[in-house]
Biopython code that builds the backbone (N, CA, C, O; Angstrom):
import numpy as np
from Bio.PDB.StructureBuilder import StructureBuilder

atoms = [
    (1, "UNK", "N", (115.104, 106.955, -334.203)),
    (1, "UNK", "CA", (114.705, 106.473, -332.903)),
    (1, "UNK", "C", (115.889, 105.796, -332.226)),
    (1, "UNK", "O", (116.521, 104.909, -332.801)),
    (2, "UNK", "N", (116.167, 106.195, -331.076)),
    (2, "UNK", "CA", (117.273, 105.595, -330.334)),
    (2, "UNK", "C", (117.030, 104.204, -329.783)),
    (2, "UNK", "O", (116.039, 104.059, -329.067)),
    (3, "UNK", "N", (117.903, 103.042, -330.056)),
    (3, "UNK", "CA", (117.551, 102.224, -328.783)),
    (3, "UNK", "C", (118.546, 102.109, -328.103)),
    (3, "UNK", "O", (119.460, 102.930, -328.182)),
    (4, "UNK", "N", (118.596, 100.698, -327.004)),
    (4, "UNK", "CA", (119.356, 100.436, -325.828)),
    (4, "UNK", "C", (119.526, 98.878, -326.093)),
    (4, "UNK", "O", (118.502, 98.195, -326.091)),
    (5, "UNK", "N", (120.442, 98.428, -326.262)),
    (5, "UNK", "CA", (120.728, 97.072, -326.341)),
    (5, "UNK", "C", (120.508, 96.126, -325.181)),
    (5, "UNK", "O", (120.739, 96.423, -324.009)),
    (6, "UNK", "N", (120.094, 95.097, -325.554)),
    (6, "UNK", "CA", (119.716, 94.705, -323.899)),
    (6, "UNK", "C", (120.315, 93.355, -323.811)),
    (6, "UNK", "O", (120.643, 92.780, -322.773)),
    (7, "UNK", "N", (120.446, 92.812, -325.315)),
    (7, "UNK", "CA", (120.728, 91.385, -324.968)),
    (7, "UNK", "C", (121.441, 90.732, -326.646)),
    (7, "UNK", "O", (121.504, 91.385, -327.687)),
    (8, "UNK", "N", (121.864, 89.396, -326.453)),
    (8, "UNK", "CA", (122.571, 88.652, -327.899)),
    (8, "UNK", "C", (121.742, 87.540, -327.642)),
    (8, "UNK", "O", (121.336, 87.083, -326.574)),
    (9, "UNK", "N", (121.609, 87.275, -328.515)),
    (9, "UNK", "CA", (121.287, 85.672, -329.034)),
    (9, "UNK", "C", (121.547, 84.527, -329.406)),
    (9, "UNK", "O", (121.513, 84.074, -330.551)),
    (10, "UNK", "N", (122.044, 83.598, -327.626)),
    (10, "UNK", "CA", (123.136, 82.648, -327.803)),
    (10, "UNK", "C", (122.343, 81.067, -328.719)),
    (10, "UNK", "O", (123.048, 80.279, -329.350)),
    (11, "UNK", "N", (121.291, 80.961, -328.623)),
    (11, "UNK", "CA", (120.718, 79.739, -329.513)),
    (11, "UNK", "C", (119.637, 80.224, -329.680)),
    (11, "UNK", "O", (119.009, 81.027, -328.990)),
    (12, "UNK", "N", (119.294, 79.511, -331.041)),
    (12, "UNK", "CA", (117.824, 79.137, -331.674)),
    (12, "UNK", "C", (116.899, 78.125, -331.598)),
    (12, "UNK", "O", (117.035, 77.214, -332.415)),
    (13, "UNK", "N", (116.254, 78.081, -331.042)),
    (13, "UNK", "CA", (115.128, 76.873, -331.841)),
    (13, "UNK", "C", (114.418, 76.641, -332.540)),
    (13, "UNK", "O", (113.225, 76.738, -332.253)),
    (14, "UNK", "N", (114.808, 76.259, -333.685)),
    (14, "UNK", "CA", (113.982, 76.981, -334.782)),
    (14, "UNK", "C", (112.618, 75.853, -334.880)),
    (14, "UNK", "O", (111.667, 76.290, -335.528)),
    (15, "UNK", "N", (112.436, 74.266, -334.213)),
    (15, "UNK", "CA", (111.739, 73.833, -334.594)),
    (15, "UNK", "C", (110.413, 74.435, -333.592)),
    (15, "UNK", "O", (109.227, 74.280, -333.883)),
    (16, "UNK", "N", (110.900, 75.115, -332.420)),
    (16, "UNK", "CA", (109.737, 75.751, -331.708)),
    (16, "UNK", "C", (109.811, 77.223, -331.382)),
    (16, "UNK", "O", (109.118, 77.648, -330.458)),
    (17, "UNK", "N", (110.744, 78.189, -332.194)),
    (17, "UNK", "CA", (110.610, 79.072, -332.100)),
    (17, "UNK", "C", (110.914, 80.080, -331.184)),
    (17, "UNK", "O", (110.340, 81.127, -330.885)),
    (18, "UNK", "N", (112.046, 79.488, -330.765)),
    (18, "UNK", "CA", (112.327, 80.511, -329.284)),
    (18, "UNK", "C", (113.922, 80.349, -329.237)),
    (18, "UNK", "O", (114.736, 79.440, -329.399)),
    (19, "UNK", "N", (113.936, 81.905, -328.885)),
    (19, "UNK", "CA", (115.587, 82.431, -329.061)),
    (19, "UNK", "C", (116.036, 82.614, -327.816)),
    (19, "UNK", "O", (115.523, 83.520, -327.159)),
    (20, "UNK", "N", (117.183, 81.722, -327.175)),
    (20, "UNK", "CA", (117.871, 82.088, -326.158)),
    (20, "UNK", "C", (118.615, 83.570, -325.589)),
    (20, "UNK", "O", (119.770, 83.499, -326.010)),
    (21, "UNK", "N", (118.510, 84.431, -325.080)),
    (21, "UNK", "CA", (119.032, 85.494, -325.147)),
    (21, "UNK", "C", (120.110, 85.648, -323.873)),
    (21, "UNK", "O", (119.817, 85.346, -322.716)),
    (22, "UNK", "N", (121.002, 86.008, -324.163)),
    (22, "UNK", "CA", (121.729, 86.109, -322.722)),
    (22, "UNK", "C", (121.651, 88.066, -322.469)),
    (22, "UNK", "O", (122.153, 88.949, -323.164)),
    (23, "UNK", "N", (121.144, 88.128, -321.700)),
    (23, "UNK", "CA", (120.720, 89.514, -321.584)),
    (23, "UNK", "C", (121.799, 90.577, -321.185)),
    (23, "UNK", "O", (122.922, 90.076, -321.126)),
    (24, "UNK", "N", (121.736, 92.367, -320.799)),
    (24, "UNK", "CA", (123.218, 92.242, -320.945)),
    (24, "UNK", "C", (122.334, 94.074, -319.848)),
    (24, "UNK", "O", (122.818, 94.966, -319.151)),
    (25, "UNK", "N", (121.063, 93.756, -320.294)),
    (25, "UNK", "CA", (120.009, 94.977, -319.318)),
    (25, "UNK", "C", (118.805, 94.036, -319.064)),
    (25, "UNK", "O", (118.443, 93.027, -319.668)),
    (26, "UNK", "N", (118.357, 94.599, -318.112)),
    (26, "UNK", "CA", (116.781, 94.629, -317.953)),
    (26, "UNK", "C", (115.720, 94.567, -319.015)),
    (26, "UNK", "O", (115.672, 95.534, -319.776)),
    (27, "UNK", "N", (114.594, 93.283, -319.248)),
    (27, "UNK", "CA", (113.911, 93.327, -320.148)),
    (27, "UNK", "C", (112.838, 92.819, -319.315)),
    (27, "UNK", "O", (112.996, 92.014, -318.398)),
    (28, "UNK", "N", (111.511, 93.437, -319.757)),
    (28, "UNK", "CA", (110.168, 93.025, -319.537)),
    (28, "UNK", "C", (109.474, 92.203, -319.994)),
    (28, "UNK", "O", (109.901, 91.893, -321.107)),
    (29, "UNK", "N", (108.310, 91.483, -319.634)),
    (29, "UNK", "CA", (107.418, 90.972, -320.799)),
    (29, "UNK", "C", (106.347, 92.511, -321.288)),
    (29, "UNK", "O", (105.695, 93.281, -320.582)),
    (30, "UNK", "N", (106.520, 92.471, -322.447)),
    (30, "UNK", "CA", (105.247, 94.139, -322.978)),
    (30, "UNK", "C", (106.213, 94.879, -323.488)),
    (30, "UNK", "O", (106.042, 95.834, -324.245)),
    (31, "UNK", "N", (107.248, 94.463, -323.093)),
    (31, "UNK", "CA", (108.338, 95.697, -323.784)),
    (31, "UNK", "C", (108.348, 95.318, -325.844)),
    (31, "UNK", "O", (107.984, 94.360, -326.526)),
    (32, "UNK", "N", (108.779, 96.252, -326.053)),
    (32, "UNK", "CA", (108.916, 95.959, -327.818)),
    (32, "UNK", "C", (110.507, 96.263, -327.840)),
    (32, "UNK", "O", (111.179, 97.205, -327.421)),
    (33, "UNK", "N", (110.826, 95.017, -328.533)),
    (33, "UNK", "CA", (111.992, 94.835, -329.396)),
    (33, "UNK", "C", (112.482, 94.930, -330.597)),
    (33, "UNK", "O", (111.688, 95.045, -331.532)),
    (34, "UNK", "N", (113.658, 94.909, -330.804)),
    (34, "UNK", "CA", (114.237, 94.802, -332.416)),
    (34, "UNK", "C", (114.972, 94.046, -332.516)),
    (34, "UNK", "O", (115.723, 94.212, -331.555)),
    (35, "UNK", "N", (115.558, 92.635, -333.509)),
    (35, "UNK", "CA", (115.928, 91.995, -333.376)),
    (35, "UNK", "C", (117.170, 92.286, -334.629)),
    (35, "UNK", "O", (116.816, 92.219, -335.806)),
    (36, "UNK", "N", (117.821, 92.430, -334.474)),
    (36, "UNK", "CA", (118.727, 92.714, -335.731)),
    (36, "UNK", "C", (120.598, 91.881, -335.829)),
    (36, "UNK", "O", (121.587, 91.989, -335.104)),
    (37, "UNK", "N", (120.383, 91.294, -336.784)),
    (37, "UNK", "CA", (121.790, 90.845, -337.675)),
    (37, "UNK", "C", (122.119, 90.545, -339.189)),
    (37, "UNK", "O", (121.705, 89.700, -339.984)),
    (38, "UNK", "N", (123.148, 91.712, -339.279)),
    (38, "UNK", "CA", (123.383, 92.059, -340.291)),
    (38, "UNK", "C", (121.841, 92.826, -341.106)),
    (38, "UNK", "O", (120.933, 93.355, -340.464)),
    (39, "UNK", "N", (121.884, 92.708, -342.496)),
    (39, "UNK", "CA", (120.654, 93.313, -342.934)),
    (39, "UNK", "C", (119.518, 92.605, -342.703)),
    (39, "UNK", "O", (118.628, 92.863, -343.514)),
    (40, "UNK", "N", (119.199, 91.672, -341.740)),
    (40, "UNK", "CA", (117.970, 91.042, -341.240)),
    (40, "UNK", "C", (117.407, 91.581, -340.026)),
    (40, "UNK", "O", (118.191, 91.397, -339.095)),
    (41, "UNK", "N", (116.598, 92.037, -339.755)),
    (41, "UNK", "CA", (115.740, 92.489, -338.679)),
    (41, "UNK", "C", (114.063, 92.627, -338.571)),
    (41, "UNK", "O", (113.268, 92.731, -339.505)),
    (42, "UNK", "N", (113.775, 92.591, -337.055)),
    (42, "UNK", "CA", (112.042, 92.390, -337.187)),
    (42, "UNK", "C", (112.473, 92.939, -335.998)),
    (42, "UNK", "O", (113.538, 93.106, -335.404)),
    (43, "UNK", "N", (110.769, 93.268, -335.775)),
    (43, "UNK", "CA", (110.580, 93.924, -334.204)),
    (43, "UNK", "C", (109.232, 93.136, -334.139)),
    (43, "UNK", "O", (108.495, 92.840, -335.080)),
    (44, "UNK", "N", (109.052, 92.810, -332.524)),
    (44, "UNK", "CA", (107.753, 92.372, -331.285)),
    (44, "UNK", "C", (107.907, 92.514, -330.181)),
    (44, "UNK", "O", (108.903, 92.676, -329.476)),
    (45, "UNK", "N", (106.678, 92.440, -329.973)),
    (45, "UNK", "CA", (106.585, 92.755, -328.778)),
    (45, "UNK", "C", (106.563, 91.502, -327.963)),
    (45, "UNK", "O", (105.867, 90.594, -328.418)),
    (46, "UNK", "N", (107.337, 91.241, -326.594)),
    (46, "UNK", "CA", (107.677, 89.886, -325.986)),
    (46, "UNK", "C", (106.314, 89.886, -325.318)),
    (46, "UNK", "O", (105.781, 90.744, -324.612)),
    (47, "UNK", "N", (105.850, 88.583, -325.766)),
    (47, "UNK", "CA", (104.860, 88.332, -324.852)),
    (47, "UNK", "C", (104.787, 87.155, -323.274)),
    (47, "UNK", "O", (103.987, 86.963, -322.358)),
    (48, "UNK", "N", (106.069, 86.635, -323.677)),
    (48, "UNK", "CA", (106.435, 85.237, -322.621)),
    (48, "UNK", "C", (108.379, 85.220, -322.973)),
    (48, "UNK", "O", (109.168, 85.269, -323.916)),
    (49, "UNK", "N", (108.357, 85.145, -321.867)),
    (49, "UNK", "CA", (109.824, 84.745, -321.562)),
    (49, "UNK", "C", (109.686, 83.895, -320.199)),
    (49, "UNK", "O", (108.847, 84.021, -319.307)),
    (50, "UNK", "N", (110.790, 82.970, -320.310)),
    (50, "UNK", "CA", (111.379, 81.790, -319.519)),
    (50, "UNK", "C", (112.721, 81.991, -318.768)),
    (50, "UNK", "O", (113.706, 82.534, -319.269)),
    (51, "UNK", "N", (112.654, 81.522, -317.581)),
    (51, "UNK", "CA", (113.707, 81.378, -317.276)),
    (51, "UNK", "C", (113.975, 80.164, -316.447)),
    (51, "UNK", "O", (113.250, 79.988, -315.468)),
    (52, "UNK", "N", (115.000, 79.235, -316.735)),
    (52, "UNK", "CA", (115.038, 77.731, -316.165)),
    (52, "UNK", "C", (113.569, 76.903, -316.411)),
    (52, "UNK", "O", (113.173, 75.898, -315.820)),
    (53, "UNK", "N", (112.985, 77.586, -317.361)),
    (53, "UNK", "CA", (111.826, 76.672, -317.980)),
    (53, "UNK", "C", (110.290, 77.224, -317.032)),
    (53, "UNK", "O", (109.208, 76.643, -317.123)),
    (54, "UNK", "N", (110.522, 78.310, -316.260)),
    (54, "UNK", "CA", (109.763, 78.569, -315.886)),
    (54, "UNK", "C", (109.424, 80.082, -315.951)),
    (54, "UNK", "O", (110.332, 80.872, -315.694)),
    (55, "UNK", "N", (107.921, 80.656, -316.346)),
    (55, "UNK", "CA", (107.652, 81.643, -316.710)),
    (55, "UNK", "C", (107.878, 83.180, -315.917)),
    (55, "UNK", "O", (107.353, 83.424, -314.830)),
    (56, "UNK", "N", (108.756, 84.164, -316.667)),
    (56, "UNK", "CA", (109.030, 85.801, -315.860)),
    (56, "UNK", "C", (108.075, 86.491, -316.250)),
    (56, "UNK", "O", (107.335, 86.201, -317.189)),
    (57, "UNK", "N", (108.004, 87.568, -315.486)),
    (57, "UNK", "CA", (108.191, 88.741, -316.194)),
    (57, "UNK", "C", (108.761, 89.669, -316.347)),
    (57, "UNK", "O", (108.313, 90.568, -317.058)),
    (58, "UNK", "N", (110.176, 89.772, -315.603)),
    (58, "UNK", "CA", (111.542, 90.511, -315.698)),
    (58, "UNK", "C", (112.825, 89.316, -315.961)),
    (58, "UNK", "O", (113.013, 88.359, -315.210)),
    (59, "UNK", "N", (113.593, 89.605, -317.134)),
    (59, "UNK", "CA", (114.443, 88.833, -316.676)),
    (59, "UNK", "C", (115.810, 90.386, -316.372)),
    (59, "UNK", "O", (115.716, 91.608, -316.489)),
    (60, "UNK", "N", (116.527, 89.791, -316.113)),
    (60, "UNK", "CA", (117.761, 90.856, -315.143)),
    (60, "UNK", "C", (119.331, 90.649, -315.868)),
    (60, "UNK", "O", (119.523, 89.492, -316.241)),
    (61, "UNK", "N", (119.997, 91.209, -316.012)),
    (61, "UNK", "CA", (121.097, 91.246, -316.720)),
    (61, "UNK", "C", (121.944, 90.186, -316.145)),
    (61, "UNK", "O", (121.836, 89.873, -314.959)),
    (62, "UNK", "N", (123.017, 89.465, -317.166)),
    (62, "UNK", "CA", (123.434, 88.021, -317.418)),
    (62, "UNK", "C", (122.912, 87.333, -317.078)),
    (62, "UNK", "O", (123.658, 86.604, -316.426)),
    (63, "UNK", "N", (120.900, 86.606, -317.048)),
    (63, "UNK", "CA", (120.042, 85.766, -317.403)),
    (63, "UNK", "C", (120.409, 85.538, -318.236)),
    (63, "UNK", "O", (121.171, 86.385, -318.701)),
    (64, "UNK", "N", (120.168, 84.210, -319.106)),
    (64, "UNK", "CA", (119.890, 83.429, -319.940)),
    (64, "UNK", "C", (118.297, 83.506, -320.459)),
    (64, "UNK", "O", (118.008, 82.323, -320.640)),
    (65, "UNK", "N", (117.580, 84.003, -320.659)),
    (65, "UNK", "CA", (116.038, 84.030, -320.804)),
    (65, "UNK", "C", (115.844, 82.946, -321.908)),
    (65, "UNK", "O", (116.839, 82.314, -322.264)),
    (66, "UNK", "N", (114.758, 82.714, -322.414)),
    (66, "UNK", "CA", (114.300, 81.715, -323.646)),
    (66, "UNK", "C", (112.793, 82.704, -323.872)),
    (66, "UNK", "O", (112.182, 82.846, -322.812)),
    (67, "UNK", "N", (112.218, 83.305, -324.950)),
    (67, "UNK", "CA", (112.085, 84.449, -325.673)),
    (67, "UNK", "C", (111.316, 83.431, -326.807)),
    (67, "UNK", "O", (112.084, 82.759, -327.494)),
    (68, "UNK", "N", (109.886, 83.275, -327.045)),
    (68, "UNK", "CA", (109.046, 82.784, -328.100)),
    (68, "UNK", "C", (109.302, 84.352, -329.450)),
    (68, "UNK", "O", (109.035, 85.530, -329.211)),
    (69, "UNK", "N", (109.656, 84.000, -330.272)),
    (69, "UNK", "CA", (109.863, 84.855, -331.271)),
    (69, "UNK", "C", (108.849, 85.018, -332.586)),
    (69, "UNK", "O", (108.328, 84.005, -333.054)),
    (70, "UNK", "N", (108.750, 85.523, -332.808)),
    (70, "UNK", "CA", (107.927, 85.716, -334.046)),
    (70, "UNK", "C", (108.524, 85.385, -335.676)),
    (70, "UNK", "O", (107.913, 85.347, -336.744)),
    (71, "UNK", "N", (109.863, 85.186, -335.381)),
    (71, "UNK", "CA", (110.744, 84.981, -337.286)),
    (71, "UNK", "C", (112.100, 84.663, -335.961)),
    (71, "UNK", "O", (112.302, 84.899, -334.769)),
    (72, "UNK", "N", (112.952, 83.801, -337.458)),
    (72, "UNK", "CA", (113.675, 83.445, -336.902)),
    (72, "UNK", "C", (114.933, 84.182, -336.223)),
    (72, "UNK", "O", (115.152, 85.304, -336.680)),
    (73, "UNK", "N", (115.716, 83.777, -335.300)),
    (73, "UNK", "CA", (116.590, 84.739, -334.987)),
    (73, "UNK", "C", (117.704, 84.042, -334.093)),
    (73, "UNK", "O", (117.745, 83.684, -332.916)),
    (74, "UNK", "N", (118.576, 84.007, -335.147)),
    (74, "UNK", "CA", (120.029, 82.982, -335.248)),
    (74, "UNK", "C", (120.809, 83.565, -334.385)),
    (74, "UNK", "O", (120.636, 84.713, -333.975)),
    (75, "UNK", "N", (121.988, 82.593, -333.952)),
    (75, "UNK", "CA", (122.970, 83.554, -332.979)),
    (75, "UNK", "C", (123.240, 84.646, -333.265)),
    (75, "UNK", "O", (122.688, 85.352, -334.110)),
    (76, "UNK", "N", (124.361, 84.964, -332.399)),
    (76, "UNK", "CA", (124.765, 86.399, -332.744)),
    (76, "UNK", "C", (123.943, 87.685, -333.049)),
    (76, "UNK", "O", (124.459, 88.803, -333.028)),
    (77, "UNK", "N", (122.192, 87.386, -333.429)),
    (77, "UNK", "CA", (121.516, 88.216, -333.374)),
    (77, "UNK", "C", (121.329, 89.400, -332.227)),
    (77, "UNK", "O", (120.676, 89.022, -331.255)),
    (78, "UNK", "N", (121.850, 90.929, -332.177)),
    (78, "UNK", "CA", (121.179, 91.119, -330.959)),
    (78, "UNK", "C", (119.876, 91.997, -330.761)),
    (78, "UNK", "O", (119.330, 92.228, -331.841)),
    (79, "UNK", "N", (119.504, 92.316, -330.126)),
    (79, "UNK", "CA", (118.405, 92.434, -329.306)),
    (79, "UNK", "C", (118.245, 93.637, -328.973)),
    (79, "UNK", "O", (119.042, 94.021, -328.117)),
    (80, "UNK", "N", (117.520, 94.364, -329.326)),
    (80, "UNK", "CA", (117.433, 96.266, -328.605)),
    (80, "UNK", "C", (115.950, 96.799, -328.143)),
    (80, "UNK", "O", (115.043, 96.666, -328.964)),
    (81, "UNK", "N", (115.711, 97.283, -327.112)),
    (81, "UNK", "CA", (114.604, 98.005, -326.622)),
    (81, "UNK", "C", (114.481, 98.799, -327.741)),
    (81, "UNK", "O", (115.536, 99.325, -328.097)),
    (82, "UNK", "N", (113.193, 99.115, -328.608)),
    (82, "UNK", "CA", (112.786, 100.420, -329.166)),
    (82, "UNK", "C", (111.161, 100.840, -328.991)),
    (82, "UNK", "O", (110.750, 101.913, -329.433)),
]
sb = StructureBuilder()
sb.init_structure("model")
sb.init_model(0)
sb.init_chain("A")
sb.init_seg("    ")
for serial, (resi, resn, name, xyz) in enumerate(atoms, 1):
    if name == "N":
        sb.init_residue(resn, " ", resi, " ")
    sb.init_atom(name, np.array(xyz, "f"), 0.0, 1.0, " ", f" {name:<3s}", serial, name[0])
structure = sb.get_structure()
């Protein structure tokens, strides 16, 4: 299955669960992701993303989004449409 990279993962929060992404394409809320670094990876589907603390549902390439995650997902992680 092909994907499309959309974004990296400049911070974590791990005590609430949400990964900063600096985006790099177009991402939806409904879209399904893959989150992958190194041999660690998960996929979900975004259900809420933020931007300046307030709720999208597109964020647009070089946003900063904030991304509720399902497992953790440390910098440098990036991010692919599949």
């Amino acid at each position: 299955m092909r994907k499309t990279e959309v974004g990296k993962v400049i911070h974590y929060y791990d005590k609430i669960g949400v990964a900063i992404v600096r985006l790099s394409k177009s991402l939806t809320v409904g879209g399904k992701v893959k989150f992958e670094k190194g041999d660690y990876s998960f996929e979900q589907i975004i259900e809420s993303m933020q931007l300046d603390h307030k709720p999208i549902s597109e964020g647009k390439s070089k946003e900063e989004v904030a991304i509720k995650v399902d497992q953790a997902a440390k910098e440098g992680t990036i991010v692919s449409l599949v």
